[in-house]
N, C-alpha and C positions, 0 to 999 in steps of 0.2 A: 389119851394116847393116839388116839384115831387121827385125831386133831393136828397132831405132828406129823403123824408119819403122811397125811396127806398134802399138807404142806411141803414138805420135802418132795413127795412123787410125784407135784404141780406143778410146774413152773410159774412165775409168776410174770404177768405184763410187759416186765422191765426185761425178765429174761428171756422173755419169747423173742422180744424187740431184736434183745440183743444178738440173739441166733438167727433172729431174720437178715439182719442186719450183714452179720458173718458171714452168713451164706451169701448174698447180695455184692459183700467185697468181696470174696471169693471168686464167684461167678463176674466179677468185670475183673479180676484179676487173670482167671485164665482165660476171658476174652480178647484182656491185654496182649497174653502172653501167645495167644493163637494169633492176631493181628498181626505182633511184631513175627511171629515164624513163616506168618504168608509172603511178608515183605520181605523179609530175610530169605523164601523161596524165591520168587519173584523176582529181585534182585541175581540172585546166584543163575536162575534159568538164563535172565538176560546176559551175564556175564558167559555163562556156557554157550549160548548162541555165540555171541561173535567171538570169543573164540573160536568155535566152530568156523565161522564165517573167515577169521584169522588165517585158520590151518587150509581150506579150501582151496583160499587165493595164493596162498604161500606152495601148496600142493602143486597147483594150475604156475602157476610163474618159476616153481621145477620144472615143472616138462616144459612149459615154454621155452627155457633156458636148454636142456638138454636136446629138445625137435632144433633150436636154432642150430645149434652147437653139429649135431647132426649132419643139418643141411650145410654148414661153413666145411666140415671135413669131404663130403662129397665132392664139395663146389672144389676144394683143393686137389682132391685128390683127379677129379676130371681135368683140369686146367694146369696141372704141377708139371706137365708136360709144356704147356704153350711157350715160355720164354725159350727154352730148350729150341725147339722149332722154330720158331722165332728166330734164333740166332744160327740156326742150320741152313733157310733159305738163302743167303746169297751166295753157300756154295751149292747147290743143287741149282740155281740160276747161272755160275760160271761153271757147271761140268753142260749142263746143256747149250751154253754159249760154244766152248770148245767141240761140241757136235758138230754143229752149224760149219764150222767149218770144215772145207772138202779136201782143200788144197794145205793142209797147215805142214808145215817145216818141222823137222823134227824137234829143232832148235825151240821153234812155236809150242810146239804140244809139251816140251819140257819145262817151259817157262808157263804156259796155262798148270800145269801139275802142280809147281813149285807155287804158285799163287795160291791154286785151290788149297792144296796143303794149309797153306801159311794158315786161310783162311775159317776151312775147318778146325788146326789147332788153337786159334784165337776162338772160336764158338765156343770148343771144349771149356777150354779156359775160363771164358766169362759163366761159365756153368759149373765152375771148381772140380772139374774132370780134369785132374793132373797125372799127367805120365809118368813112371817109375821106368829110368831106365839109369841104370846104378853105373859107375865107372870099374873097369878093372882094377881087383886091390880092393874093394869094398866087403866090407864082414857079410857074408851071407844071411840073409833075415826070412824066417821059414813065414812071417805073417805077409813080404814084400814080395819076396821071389820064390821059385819054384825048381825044384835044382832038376837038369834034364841027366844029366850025368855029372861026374868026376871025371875030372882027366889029371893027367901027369902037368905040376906045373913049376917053376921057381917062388911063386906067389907062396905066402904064407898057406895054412892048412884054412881049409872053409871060407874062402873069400871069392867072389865072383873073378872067372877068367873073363870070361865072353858074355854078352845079351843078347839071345836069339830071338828075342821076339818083347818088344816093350810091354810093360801092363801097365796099368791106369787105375787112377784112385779115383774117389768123389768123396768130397768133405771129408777125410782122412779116413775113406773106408775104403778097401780093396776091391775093386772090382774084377778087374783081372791081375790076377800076380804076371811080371818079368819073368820070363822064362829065361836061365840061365843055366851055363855049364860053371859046375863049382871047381877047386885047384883039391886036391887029392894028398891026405897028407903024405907026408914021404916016410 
């Protein structure tokens, strides 16, 4: 009985082999499986760098776009005046022309006016500064005009009698409202 049960509690040659063996795949198995998870690290790290490197640049060419962006509203907003000026100089060049002169006629200094005039409302103009100056009989508009009074009139109720004083838009925004006297219902 000895005889068996030693047999049994021995392994024998074939089966030591084979658990060497075992052990042996095992061991290049999870060397396999560690190699491929280095390379699988390895990989993923390289992919997380440039994405890194990705978001950086993409980061840096926001602010580059918005520093530009920046500096273009500055540059507008200093210069959004020039054509304006620009188109103001050659009446500031005929009111100082009409100085110059010592002797002028009154007939002269009416017609230098009536020119400057001219000359300033074409500036205006070329700068879409357009004057509201509404006709008699016109519906009173509280966004256009500016009622100075009521008075007694034949005109329908709320429509502009008179314009005391023009006002002037820019690109259909109000800058100064028309100052008007309104008709008074009856």
């Amino acid at each position: 009985m000895s005889d068996t049960n030693s047999k049994e509690s021995t392994p024998s040659a074939a089966e030591t082999l084979n658990s060497n063996d075992m052990a042996a795949v095992q061991a290049g198995h999870e060397a396999s499986l560690l190699s491929q998870a280095q390379a699988e690290l390895a990989e993923l790290q390289a992919k997380s760098a440039e994405l890194a490197d990705q978001f950086l640049r993409a980061k840096a060419e926001a602010e580059n776009a918005r520093r530009r962006a920046e500096d273009e509203i500055s540059k507008a907003r200093k210069f959004a005046v020039e054509s304006f000026a620009e188109s103001l100089l050659p009446v500031a060049d005929s009111l100082e022309a009409s100085l110059i002169i010592k002797d002028a006629t009154l007939e002269q200094i009416r017609e230098g006016s009536q020119a400057t005039l001219r000359q300033l409302l074409a500036a205006l103009e070329r700068n879409k500064v357009m004057g509201i100056n509404p006709p008699a009989g016109t519906k009173f508009d509280p966004h256009q005009h500016q009622a100075i009074s009521m008075v007694p009139s034949e005109q329908e109720a709320n429509t502009v009698v008179t314009v005391l004083q023009k006002g002037y838009s820019i690109a259909d925004r109000v800058l100064r409202p028309a100052l008007v006297t309104v008709s008074a219902p009856q």
